[in-house]
C-alpha positions as CSV (number, residue, x, y, z in Angstrom):
1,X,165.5,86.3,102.7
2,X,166.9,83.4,104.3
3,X,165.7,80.1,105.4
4,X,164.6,81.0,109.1
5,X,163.2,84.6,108.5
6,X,161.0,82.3,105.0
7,X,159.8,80.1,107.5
8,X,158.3,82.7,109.7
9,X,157.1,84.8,107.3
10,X,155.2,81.1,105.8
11,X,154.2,80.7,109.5
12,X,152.8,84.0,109.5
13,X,150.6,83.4,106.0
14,X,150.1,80.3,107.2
15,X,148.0,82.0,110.6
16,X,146.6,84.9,108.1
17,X,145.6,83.6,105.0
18,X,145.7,79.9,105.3
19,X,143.7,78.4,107.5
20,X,141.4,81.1,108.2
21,X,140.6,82.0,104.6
22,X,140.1,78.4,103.6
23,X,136.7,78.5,105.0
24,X,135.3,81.6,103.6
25,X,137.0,80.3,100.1
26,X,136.0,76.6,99.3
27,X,132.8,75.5,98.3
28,X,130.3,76.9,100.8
29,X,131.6,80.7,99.8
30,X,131.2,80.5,95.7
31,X,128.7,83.5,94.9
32,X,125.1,82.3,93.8
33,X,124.5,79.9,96.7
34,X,121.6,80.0,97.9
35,X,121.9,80.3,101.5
36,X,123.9,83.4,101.0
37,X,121.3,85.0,99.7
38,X,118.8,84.3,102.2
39,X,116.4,82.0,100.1
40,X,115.5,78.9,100.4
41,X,116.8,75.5,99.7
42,X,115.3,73.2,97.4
43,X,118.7,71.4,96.6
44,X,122.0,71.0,98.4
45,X,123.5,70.3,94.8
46,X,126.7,71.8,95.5
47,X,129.3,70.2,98.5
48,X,129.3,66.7,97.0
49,X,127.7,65.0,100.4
50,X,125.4,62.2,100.8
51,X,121.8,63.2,102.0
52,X,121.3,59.5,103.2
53,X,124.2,59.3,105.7
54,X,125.0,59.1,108.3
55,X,124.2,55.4,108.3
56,X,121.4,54.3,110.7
57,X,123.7,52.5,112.7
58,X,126.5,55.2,113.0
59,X,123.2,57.4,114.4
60,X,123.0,54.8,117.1
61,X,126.8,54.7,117.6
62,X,126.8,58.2,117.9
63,X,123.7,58.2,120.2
64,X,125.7,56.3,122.5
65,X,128.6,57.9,122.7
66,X,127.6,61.1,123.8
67,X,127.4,59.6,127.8
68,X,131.3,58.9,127.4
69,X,132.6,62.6,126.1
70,X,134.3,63.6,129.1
71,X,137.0,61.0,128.3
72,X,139.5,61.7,125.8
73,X,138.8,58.9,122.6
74,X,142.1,57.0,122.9
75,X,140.3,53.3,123.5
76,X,138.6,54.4,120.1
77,X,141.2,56.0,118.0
78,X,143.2,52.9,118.3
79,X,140.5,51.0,117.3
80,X,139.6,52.5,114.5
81,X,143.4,52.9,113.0
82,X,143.3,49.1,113.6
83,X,140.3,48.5,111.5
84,X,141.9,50.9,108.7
85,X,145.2,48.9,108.7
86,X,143.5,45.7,108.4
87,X,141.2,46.6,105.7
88,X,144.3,48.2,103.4
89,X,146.7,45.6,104.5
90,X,148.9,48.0,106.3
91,X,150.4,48.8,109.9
92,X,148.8,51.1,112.4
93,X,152.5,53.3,112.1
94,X,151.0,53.3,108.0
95,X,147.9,55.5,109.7
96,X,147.3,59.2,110.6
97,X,143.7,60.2,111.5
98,X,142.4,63.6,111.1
99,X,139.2,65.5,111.4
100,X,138.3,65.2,108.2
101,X,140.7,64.7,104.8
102,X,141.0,68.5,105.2
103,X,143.4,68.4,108.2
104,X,145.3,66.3,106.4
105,X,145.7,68.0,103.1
106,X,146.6,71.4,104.8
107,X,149.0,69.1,106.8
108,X,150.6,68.2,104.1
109,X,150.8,71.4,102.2
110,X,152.6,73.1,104.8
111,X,155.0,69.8,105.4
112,X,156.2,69.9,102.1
113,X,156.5,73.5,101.5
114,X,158.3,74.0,104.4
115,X,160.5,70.7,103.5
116,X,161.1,72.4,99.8
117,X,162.4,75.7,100.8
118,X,162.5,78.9,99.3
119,X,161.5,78.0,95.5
120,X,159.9,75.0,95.7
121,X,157.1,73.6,93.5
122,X,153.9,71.4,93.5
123,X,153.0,69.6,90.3
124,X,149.9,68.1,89.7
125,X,146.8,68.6,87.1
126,X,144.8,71.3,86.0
127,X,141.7,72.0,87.1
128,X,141.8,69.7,90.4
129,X,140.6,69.8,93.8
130,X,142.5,72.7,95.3
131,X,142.8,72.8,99.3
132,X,146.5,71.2,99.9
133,X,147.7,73.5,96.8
134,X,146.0,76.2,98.5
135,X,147.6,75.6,101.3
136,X,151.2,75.6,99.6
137,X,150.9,78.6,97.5
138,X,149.9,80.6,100.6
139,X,153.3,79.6,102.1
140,X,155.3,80.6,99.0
141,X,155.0,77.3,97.0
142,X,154.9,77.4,93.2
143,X,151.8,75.3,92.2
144,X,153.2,73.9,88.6
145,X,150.0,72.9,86.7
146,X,149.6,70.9,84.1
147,X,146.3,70.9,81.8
148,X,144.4,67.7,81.8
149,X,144.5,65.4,78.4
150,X,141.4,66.2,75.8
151,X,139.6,63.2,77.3
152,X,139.8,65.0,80.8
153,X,142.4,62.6,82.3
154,X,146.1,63.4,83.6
155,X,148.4,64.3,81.3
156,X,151.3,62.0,82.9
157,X,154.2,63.3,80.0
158,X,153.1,66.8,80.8
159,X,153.3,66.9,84.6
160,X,156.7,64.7,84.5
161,X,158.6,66.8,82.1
162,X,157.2,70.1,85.3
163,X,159.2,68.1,87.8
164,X,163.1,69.8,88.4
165,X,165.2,69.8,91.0
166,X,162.3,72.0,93.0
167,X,159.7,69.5,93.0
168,X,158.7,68.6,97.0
169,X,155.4,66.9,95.8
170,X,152.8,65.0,93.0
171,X,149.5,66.0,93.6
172,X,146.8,63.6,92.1
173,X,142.8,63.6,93.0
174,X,141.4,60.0,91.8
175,X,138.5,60.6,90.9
176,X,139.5,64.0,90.0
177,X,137.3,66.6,91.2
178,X,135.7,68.7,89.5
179,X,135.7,66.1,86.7
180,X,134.8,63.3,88.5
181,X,136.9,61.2,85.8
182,X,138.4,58.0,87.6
183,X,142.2,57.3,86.3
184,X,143.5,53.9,84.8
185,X,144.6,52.0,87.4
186,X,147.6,50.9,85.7
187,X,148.8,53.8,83.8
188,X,148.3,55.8,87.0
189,X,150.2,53.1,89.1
190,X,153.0,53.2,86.0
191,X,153.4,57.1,86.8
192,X,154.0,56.6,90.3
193,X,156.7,54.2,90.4
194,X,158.5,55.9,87.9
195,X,158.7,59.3,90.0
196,X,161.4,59.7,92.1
197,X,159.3,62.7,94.3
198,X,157.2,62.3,97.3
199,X,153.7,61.6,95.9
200,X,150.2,62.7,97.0
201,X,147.0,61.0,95.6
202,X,143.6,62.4,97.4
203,X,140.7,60.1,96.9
204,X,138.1,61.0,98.5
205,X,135.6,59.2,96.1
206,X,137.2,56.6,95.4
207,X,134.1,54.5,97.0
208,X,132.1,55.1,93.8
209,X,134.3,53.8,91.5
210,X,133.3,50.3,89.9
211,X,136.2,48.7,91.4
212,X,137.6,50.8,94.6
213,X,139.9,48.1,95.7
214,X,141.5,47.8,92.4
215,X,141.6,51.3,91.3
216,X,142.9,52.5,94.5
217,X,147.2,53.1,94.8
218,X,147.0,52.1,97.9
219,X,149.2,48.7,97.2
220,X,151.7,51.7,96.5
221,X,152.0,52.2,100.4
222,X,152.1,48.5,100.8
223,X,155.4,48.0,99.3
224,X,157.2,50.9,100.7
225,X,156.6,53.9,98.0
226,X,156.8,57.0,99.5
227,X,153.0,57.4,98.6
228,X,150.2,59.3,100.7
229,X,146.7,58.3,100.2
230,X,144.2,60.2,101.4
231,X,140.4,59.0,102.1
232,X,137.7,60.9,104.0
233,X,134.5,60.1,105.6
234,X,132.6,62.8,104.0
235,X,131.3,61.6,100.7
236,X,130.2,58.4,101.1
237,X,130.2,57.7,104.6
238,X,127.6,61.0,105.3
239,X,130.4,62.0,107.2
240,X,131.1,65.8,106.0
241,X,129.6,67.8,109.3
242,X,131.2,64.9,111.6
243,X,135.2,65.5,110.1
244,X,136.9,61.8,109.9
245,X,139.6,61.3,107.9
246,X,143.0,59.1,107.5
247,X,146.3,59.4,105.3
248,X,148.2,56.3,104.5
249,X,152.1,56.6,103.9
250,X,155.3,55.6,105.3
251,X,155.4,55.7,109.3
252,X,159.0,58.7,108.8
253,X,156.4,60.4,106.9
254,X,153.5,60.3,108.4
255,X,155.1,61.3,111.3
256,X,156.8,64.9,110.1
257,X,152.8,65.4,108.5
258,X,151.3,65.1,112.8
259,X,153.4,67.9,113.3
260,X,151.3,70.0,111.5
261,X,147.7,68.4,112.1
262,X,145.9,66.4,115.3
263,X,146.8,63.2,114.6
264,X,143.3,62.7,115.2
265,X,143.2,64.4,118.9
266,X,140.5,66.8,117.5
267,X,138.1,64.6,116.3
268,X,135.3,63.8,118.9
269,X,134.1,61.0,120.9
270,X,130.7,60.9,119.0
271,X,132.6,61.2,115.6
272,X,135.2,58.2,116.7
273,X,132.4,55.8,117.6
274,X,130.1,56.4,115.0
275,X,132.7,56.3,111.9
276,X,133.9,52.7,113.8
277,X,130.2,51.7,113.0
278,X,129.7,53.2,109.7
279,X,133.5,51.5,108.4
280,X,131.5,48.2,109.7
281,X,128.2,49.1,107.7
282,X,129.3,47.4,104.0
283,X,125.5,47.5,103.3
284,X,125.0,51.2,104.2
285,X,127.9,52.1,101.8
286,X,126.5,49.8,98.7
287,X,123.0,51.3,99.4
288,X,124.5,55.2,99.2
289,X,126.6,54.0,96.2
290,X,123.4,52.4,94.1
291,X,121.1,55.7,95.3
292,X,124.2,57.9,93.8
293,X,123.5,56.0,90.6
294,X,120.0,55.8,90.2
295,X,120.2,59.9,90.9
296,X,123.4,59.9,88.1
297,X,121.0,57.8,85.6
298,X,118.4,60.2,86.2
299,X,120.9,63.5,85.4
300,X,122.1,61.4,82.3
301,X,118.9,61.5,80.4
302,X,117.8,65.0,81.7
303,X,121.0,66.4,80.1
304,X,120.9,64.0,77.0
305,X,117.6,64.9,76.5
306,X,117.9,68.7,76.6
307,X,120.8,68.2,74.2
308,X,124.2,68.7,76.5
309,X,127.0,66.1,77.0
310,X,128.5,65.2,80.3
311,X,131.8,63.9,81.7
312,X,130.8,60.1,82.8
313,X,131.7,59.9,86.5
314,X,133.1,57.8,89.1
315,X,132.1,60.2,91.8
316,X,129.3,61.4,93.6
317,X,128.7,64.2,91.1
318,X,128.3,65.2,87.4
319,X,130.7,67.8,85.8
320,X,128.8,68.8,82.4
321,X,129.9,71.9,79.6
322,X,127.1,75.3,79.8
323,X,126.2,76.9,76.9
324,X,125.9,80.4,78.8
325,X,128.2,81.7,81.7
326,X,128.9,79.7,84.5
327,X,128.1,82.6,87.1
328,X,125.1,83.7,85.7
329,X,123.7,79.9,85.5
330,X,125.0,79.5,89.2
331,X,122.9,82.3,90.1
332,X,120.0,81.8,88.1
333,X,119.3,78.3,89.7
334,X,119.9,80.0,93.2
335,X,117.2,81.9,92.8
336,X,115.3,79.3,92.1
337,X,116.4,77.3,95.3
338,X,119.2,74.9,93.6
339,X,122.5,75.0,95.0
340,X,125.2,74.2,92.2
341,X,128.7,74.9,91.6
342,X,130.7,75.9,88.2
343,X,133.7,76.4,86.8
344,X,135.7,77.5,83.7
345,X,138.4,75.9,82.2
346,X,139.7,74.6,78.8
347,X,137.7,77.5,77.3
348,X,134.5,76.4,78.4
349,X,131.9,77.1,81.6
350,X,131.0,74.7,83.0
351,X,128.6,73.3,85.7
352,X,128.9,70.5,88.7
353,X,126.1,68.8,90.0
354,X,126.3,66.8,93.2
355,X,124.1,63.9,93.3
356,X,121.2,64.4,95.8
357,X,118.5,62.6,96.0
358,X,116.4,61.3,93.5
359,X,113.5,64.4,94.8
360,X,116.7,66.7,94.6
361,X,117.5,65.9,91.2
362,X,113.7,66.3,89.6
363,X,114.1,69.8,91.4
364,X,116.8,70.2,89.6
365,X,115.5,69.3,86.3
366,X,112.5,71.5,86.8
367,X,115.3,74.9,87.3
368,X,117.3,73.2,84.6
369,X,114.5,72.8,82.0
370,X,113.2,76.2,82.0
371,X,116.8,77.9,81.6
372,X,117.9,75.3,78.7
């Protein structure tokens, strides 16, 4: 096959498989949920939001905006990629919006498959959060996985002796999800500067680490390193039904990415003016950060208490080792109304628990308890 008749047949997967099976195969489709089975809800445990956002003031914002949505959001867009620049000590050119991180992961995926060519390769961790690599293997991309260490980090030796010739990307996810295990800054920042590949580092919860600033690679982007960060809206912000999110990268970059994505033309007036608010709202986002903990402290000494271990996290959810199967759990706290998620990997079954609220948990505990 050559290089025209691959790209229409990635084009073609792309339409087919890509972006319309994402939906019915990411979180909101794993078998068990409650919802799909027509009961009830007790406890949205399972898409890693925040059931305290959006922030009062974003509501307000929001509110507002809904008198001005027959003009297109230009006057705010530019706003808000101002605000982002400022805040990360960038240019608006180092800025692509999208509706949610989503757009922009897909974005990429097909950007650097199609970039690679026939053969080409992704490397990045293993298990990790999976849209852009779902994206690229649909296209004909070789995802190149790596296991993660004992301790559940990156193992950087591994993934650097995967890189060849092939390579058109780094994937990273700091925190890592499902693990919720936030990196060394500095090893982390080591690995990247020594990779001569395009590099891709999705943190989406990286506002619930202890030190986002300084755990962040987004100094990487400041002096020139052909880096993309990713951040979303979703997770702390209370964002995930309103779809804001931005890349940071090089402006050559960034641009080939717009090609396949928005560029932020999709997301809506309401969305636009309310994230301007809630990127404003410092105390809405330490007040959704402490609730997270006081609902992980809880979770903590449930699962201590009932004899299991847990992966500490930096996120806004707890990844912790069954001692049945995963699905059967999974389905087993459906029927009782609690919406989780598992997973199986480095021979074990595992089960994620997003952090609801501190009600959500103790209905948690109550499924929990009488299954451990």
């Amino acid at each position: 096959m050559n290089r025209r008749n691959w790209l229409k047949s990635g084009a073609l997967a792309l339409a087919g498989a890509t972006v319309a099976d994402y939906w019915k195969t990411a979180e909101a489709a794993e078998i068990g949920l409650p919802h799909l089975a027509g009961l009830p809800v007790r406890a949205r445990l399972n898409l890693n939001e925040n059931p305290y956002g959006p922030s009062p003031k974003a509501q307000k914002a929001i509110a507002e905006a809904i008198s001005t949505g027959w003009m297109y959001q230009r006057d705010s867009i530019s706003t808000f990629k101002k605000m982002i620049a400022r805040e990360n000590g960038v240019t608006e050119a180092n800025v692509l919006l999208g509706a949610g991180s989503g757009e922009l992961l897909m974005a990429a995926g097909i950007y650097y498959t199609m970039k690679g060519g026939l053969g080409t390769n992704i490397v990045g961790g293993d298990p990790t959060y999976m849209q852009l690599l779902r994206t690229a293997t649909a296209l004909g991309a070789d995802f190149r996985k790596t296991p993660l260490t004992t301790d559940f980090t990156y193992d950087y030796k591994g993934m650097a002796a995967s890189v060849n010739d092939k390579t058109s990307l780094i994937y990273l996810c700091n925190p890592n999800n499902p693990t919720g295990i936030l990196e060394n800054a500095a090893t982390m920042r080591a690995f990247c500067e020594d990779m001569k590949k395009p590099l891709f580092i999705d943190e989406a919860y990286m506002d619930y680490a202890a030190d986002p600033k300084g755990s962040s690679m987004t100094d990487l982007v400041q002096k020139g390193h052909n880096v993309l960060i990713a951040r979303t809206f979703s997770k702390v912000h209370g964002f995930a039904g309103l779809r804001i999110g931005y890349l940071l990268g090089q402006p050559e970059v960034l641009r080939e990415i717009n090609k396949y994505c928005t560029g932020g033309g999709s997301i809506s007036a309401t969305s636009m003016r309310g994230a301007i608010a809630s990127y404003m709202d410092e105390d809405f986002v330490a007040y959704s950060v402490a609730k997270c903990k006081e609902s992980k402290e809880y979770l903590y000494k449930l699962l201590k208490d009932k004899g299991y271990d847990y992966l500490p996290s930096s996120s806004n959810f707890v990844l912790f080792p069954l001692k049945t199967d995963g699905k059967q759990f999974v389905e087993k706290m459906a029927q009782m109304g609690v919406a989780v998620r598992n997973w199986e990997f480095a021979g074990q079954h595992w089960c994620r628990v997003s952090m609801g609220t501190l009600d959500e948990m103790k209905v948690f505990g109550e499924a929990f308890t009488s299954l451990a």
